[in-house]
C-alpha positions in Angstrom: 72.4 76.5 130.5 70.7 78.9 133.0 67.5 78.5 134.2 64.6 80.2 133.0 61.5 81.1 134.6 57.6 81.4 133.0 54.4 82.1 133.9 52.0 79.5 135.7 49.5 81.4 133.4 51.0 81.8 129.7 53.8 80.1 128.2 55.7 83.7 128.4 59.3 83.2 129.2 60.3 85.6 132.3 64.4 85.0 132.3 66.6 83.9 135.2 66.2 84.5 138.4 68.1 87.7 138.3 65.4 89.0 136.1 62.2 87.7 138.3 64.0 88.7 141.6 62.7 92.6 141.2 59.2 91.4 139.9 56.0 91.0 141.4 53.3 89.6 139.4 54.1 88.4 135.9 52.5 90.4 132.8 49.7 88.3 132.7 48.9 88.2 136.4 50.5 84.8 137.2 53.3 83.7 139.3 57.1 83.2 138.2 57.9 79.2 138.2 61.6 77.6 136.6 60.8 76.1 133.9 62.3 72.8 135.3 62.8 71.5 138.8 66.3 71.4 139.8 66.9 67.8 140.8 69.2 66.5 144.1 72.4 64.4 142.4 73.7 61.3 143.6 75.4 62.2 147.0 74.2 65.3 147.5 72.6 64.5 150.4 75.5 63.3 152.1 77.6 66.3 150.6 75.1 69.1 152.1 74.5 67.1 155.4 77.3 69.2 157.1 77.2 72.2 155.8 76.8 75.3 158.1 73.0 77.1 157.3 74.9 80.0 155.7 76.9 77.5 152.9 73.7 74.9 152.7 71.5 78.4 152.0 74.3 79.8 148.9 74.5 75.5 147.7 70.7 75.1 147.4 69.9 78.5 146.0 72.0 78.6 143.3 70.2 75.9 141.9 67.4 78.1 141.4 69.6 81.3 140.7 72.5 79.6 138.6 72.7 82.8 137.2 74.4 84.3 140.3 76.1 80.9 141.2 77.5 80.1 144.8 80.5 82.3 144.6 78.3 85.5 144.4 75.5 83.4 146.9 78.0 82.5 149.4 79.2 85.9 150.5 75.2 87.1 151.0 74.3 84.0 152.6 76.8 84.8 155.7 75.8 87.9 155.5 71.9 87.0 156.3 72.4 84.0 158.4 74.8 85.5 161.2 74.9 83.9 164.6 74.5 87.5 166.1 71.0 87.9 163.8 69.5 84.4 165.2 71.1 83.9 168.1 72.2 80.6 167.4 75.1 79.2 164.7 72.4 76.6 163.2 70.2 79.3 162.7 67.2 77.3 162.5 67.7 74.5 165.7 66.0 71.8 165.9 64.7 70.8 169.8 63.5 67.6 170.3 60.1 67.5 172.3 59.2 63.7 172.7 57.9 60.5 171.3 53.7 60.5 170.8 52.1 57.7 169.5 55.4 55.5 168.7 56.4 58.6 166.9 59.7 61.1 167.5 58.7 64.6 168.0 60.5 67.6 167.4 60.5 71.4 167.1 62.2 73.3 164.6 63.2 76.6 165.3 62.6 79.1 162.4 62.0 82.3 164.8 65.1 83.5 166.1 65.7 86.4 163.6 65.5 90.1 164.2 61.8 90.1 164.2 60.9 86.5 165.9 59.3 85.4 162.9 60.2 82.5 160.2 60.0 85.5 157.7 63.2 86.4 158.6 64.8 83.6 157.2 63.5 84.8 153.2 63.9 88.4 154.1 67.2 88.8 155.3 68.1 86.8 152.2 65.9 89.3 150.2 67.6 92.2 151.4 71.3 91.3 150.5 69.4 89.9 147.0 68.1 93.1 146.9 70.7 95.2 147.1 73.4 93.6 145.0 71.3 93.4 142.2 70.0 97.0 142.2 73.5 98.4 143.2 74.9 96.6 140.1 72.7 98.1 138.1 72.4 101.8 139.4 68.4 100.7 139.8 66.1 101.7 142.6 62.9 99.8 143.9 59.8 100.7 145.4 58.3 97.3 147.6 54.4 97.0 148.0 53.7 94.0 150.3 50.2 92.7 152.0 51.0 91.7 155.5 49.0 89.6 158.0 51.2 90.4 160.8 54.6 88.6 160.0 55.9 89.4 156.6 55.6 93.0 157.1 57.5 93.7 160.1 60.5 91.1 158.5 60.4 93.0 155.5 61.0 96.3 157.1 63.5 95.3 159.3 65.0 93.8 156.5 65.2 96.9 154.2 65.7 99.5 156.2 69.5 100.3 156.0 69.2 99.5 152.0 69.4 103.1 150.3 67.9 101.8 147.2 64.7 100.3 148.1 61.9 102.1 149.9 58.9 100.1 151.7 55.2 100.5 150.9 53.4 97.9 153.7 49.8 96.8 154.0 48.0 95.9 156.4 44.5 94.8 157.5 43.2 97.3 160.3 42.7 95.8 163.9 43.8 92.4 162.7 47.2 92.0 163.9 48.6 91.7 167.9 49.4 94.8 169.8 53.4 93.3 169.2 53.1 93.0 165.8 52.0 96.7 165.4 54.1 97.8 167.4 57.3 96.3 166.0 56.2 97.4 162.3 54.8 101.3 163.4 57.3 101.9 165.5 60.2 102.3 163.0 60.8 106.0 162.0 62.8 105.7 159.0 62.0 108.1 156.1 61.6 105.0 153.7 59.1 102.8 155.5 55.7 103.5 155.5 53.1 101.8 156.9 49.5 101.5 156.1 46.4 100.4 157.4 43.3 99.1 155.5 39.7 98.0 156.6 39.0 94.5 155.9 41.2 91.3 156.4 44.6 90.3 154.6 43.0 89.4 151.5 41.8 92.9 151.1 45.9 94.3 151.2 46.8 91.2 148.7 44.4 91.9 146.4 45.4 95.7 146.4 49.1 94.6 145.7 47.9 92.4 142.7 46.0 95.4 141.4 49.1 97.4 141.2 51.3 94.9 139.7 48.3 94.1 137.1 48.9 97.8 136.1 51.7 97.2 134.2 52.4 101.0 133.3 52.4 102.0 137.0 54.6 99.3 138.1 57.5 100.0 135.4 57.0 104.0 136.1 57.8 103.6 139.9 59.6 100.1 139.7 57.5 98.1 141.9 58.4 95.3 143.1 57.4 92.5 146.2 58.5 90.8 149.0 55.5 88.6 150.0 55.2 85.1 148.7 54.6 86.0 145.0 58.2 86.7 144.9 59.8 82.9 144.2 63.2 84.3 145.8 61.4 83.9 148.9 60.1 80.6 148.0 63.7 79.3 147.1 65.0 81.0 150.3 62.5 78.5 152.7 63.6 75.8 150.7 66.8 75.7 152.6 65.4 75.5 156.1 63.9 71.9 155.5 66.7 70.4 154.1 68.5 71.9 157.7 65.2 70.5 159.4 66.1 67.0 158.0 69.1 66.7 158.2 68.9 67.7 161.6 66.1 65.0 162.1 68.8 62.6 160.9 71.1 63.0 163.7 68.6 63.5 166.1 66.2 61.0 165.7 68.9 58.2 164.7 67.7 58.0 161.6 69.8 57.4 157.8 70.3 59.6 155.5 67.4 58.7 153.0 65.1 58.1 155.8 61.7 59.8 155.0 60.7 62.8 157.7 57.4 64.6 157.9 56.7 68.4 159.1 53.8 69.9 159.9 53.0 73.7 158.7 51.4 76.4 160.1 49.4 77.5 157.0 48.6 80.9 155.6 49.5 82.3 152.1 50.6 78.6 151.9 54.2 80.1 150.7 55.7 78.1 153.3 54.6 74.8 152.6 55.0 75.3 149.2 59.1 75.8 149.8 58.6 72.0 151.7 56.9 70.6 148.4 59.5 71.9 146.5 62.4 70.3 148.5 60.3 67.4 148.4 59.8 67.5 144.6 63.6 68.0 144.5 64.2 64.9 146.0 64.3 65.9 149.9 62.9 62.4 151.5 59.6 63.9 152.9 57.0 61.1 154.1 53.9 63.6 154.4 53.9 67.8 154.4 51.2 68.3 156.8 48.7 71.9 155.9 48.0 73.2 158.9 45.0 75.5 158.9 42.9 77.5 162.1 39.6 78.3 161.4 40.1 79.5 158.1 40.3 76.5 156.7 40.0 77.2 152.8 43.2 74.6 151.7 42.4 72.0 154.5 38.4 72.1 152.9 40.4 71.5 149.8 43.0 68.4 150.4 40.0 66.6 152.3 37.3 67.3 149.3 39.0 68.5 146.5 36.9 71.9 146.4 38.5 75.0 146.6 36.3 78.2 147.8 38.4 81.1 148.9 35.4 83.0 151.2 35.1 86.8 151.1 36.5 89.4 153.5 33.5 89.3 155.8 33.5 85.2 156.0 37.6 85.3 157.0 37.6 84.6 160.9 39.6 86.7 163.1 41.0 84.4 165.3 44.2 84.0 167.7 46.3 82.4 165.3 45.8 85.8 163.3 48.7 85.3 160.5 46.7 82.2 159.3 43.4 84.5 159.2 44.0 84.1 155.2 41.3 82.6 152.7 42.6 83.1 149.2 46.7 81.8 149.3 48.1 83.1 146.5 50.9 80.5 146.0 48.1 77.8 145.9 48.1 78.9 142.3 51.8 77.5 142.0 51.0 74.1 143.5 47.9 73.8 141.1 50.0 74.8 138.2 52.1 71.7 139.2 49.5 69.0 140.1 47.7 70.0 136.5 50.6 69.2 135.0 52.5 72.8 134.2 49.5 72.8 132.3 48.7 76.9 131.9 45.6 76.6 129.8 44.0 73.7 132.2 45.2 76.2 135.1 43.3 79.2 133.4 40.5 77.1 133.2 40.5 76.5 136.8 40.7 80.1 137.3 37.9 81.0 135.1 35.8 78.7 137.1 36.9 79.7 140.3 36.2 83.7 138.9 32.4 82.7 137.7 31.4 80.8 140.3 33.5 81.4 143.7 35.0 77.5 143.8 36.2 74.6 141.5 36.3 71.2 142.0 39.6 69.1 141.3 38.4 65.7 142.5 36.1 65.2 139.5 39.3 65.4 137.2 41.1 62.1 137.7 44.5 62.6 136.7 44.7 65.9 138.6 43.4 64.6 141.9 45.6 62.0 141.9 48.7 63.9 141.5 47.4 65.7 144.6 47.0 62.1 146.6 50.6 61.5 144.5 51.8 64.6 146.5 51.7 63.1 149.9 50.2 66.6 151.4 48.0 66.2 155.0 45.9 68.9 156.1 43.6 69.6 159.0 42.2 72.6 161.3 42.5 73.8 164.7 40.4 75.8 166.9 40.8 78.7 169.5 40.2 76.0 172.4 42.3 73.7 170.9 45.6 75.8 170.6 44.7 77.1 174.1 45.1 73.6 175.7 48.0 72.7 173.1 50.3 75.6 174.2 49.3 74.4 177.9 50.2 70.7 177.1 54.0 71.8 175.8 54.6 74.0 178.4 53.9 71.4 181.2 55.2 68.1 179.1 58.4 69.4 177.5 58.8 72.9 179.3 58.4 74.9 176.1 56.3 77.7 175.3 55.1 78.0 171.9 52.9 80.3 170.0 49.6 80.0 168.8 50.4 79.4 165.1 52.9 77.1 166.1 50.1 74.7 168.0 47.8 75.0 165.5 50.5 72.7 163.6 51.5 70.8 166.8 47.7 70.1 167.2 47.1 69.1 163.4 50.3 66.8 163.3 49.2 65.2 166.5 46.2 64.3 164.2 48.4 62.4 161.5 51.3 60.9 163.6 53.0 57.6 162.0 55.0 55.5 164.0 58.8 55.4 163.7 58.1 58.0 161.2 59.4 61.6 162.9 57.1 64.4 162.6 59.3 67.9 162.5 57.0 70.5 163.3 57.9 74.1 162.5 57.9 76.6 164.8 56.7 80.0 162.6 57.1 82.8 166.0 58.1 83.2 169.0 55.3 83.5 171.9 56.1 87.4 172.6 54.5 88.6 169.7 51.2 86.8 170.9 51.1 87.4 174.7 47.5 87.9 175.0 46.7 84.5 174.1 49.8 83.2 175.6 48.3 85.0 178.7 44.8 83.2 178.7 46.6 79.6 178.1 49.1 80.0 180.7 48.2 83.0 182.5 51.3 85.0 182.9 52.6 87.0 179.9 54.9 84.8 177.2 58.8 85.0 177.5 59.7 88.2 176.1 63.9 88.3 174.5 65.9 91.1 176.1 65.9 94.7 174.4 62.2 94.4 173.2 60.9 96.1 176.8 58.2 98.7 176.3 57.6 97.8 172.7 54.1 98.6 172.6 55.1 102.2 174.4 56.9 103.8 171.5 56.0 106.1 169.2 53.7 104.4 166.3 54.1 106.0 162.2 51.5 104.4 160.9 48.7 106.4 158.1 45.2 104.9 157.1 43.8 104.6 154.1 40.3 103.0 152.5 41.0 100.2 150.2 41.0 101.9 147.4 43.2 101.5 144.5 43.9 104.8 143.0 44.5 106.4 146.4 47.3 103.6 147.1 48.6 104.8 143.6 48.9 108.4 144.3 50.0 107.4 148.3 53.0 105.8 146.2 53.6 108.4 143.3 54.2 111.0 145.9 56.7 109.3 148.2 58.3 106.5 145.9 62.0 106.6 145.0 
C-alpha cells in the first residue's frame, strides 16, 4: 500500500509523496508528515552498507516516495550525485580529524556540490524530482523560497536549466556574506529572480508562509517550495547520515549496529530533523547534537523545555549568519512527533505559543520525556569561540573549516563520550565566509578553482519592503 502523507495540524490526508512534492504549506498551514515511519528491516543495514551515494540515495528514498519506487529513483539519483558535481565518488566523504577526550573525531563532508553548501545535496535531488514530475504531467511551477544565505543560491543553481520551473528567492537584506550574494545575484537567467527584504530570515519565511496560506493565489500561479517545508528535502538529507555511518563504521573500526553521534550546525533545524528521522528509522544514533550560535531559540529549548522564537529585531547577526534563525519551521514536525502525532495537543501548543510568544513542554510529563527519549544534545557557540575553533583545526588536523561548521565542532566538543565517535557535519566550505575565515587565520580561506572574481560580476538582484501584496503582484507579473 503506498504511503500517505497528512498534516502535523489536521487529520487531512495529503496523498503520496508525488502529490506533496509540488506543495508548500498544507491547507491548513501545517507541514506534510507520512502517516507512518518507514522502518529499517532485518539486514538492511548490511545490504545498504556498500552501496554507492547515488543507489543508497534511490534505496532510502523510495521508502518515503514508494510511489515512484527505485526503478524511477535510481536513474535521478545518478543524475544528482555525479562525481563531476561533488568532486568526489562518495559524494559526501568522511575525513577523520582525531581522537578528543577518548573519543574518535571525524568530519563529514556535505559541501562539495555546485554551490559549496550541504543544500546541494536536497536540491540537486529536488531538481531531477522537479522535473520528472511536472514534465509528466505538462505542469509548470513557480518556487518561493526564504533563504539565509545557503538554500537560495542551491536552489537556483539547481533550477536553472529546468524549463518548467521559475525561481522566486528571498532574502534578508545585508545579512548574508559578500560570497553568498554574489553567487545567488550573479546569475542572469530570465527565470531567477532575486529579492531582498529588510529584516532577518524570519521576515522572508514568514512572507512564503503568507503566500502558501493564500490558498487561491498559490493554485492560480502553482506555487510551490524548496526550503525545508518541503519533506522531499527532508527525505533527501536522510540519506547522507546513513553514508556518514556507515562511513563511521569502517573508519572508526566499529560494527555495524555500533551507535555513532553527529553534531549539527542548526538553523531552520531541517537538517537535524533528516538525522532524527534516520534515527527514528532505526539508523543506530547514540546522540543528535543541536548546534546553535547566538541565536539560540532550540538550544534554550532542549536545556529548559521553553520554546520562545524572539522577533526580527532580537535575531543576532552574527558570523555564523545561516544559523541567524529564531523561529525553525520544521521544529513544528519534531513537536508533532514527541506529542505523540497528536495534531490537536500540537495546535494547542501553537495557540499558546501565538498568545503568549513561548510554551512550555517540560510541565507536560509524557511529552518531555519523549524529548529526553529522543536522545537530542544541544548547546551554543559564540563569535570568539568559532574564531579560536577554526584556528585549532587548522593547526591540529591541517583543515580549514567554516564558521557554521565550528560552531558544531565547538558544541560537540562540549558533549564528547568516550569510545562513542562523534561525526560532525560539515554544512560549507570556508570560501563562502572569508571574512571571518580572514580574522581567524588571517589570510583569505581556500577558494576552489573557477570561482575567481566572484564578487566582481554583474549582480540582478531587485528590493522590495516586506510586504505581502507587493510580493504577490512581483510574482503575478513574471510567474510561469
Amino acid at each position: 500500500m503506498t504511503l500517505a502523507y497528512r498534516s502535523t495540524r489536521s487529520e487531512a490526508r495529503l496523498g503520496s509523496f508525488t502529490d506533496i512534492l509540488l506543495e508548500g504549506l498544507s491547507p491548513d498551514g501545517g507541514l506534510a508528515v507520512p502517516e507512518h515511519l518507514p522502518q529499517l528491516k532485518p539486514g538492511q543495514l548490511q545490504e545498504w552498507a556498500q552501496l554507492p551515494y547515488p543507489e543508497l540515495a534511490a534505496q532510502v528514498m523510495a521508502l518515503y516516495a514508494d510511489d515512484l519506487g527505485v526503478s524511477v529513483l535510481r536513474p535521478l539519483a545518478a543524475r544528482a550525485y555525479s562525481s563531476e558535481k561533488f568532486g568526489d565518488h562518495r559524494i559526501t566523504p568522511l575525513h577523520v580529524l582525531g581522537v578528543e577526550g577518548g573519543a574518535p573525531l571525524g568530519l563529514l563532508s556535505l559541501s562539495n556540490g555546485p554551490t559549496l553548501a550541504f543544500k546541494d545535496l536536497a536540491m540537486q535531488m529536488l531538481g531531477e524530482l522537479f522535473e520528472y514530475v511536472l514534465s509528466a504531467q505538462g505542469r509548470t511551477l513557480n518556487i518561493l523560497g526564504a533563504t539565509s544565505g545557503d538554500t537560495g543560491g542551491a536552489a537556483e543553481y539547481a533550477m536553472r536549466d529546468k524549463p518548467s520551473v521559475s525561481v522566486f528567492m528571498l532574502s534578508p537584506e545585508g545579512r548574508m556574506s559578500a560570497f553568498q550574494r554574489a553567487q545567488m545575484y550573479s546569475l542572469q537567467e530570465p527565470r531567477i529572480h532575486n529579492l531582498t527584504v529588510p529584516g532577518s530570515f524570519d521576515v522572508c519565511q514568514d512572507l512564503v508562509k503568507a503566500v502558501s496560506a493564500d490558498l487561491a493565489f498559490k493554485a492560480q500561479w502553482r506555487i510551490g517550495t524548496v526550503n525545508s517545508i518541503n519533506w522531499a528535502r527532508i527525505t533527501a538529507q536522510v540519506v547522507y547520515y546513513f553514508a556518514g555511518y556507515f562511513q563511521a563504521v569502517s573508519a572508526f573500526n566499529l560494527r555495524l549496529g555500533d551507535a555513532v553521534s553527529f553534531s549539527v550546525p542548526s538553523g531552520n533545524f531541517g537538517n537535524v530533523l533528516s538525522g532524527y528521522m534516520a534515527q527514528r528509522m532505526g539508523l543506530p544514533v547514540a546522540h543528535l547534537v543541536v548546534a546553535t550560535n547566538e541565536n539560540r531559540v532550540l538550544d534554550e529549548f532542549f536545556k529548559t523545555g521553553c520554546y520562545r522564537p524572539r522577533s526580527a529585531d532580537e535575531t543576532h547577526l552574527t558570523s555564523s549568519p545561516s544559523m541567524d534563525i529564531s523561529k525553525a519551521s520544521n521544529f513544528e514536525r519534531y513537536v508533532f512527533d514527541v506529542v505523540g502525532e497528536d495534531s490537536v495537543a500540537l495546535d494547542a501548543l501553537w495557540q499558546t505559543l501565538a498568545k503568549q510568544g513561548s510554551f512550555e513542554l517540560k510541565t507536560s510529563a509524557p511529552h518531555w520525556s519523549r524529548v529526553e527519549q529522543s536522545r537530542v544534545q544541544s548547546g551554543a557557540s559564540n563569535h570568539a569561540q568559532r574564531l579560536l575553533a577554526i584556528r585549532d583545526v587548522a593547526v591540529r588536523y591541517n583543515r580549514v573549516i567554516d564558521p557554521h561548521t565550528a560552531d558544531g565542532l565547538v558544541v560537540a566538543r562540549g558533549l564528547l563520550e568516550r569510545d562513542v565517535p562523534m561525526v560532525c557535519l560539515e554544512t560549507a566550505l570556508p570560501a563562502k565566509f572569508s571574512e571571518t575565515i580572514e580574522e581567524a587565520l588571517g589570510h583569505p580561506a581556500p577558494r576552489p578553482s573557477g570561482l575567481e572574481g566572484l564578487e566582481s560580476l554583474p549582480q540582478r538582484v531587485t528590493r522590495m519592503p516586506a510586504d505581502l501584496q507587493a510580493l504577490k503582484t512581483f510574482i503575478s507579473e513574471r510567474g510561469l
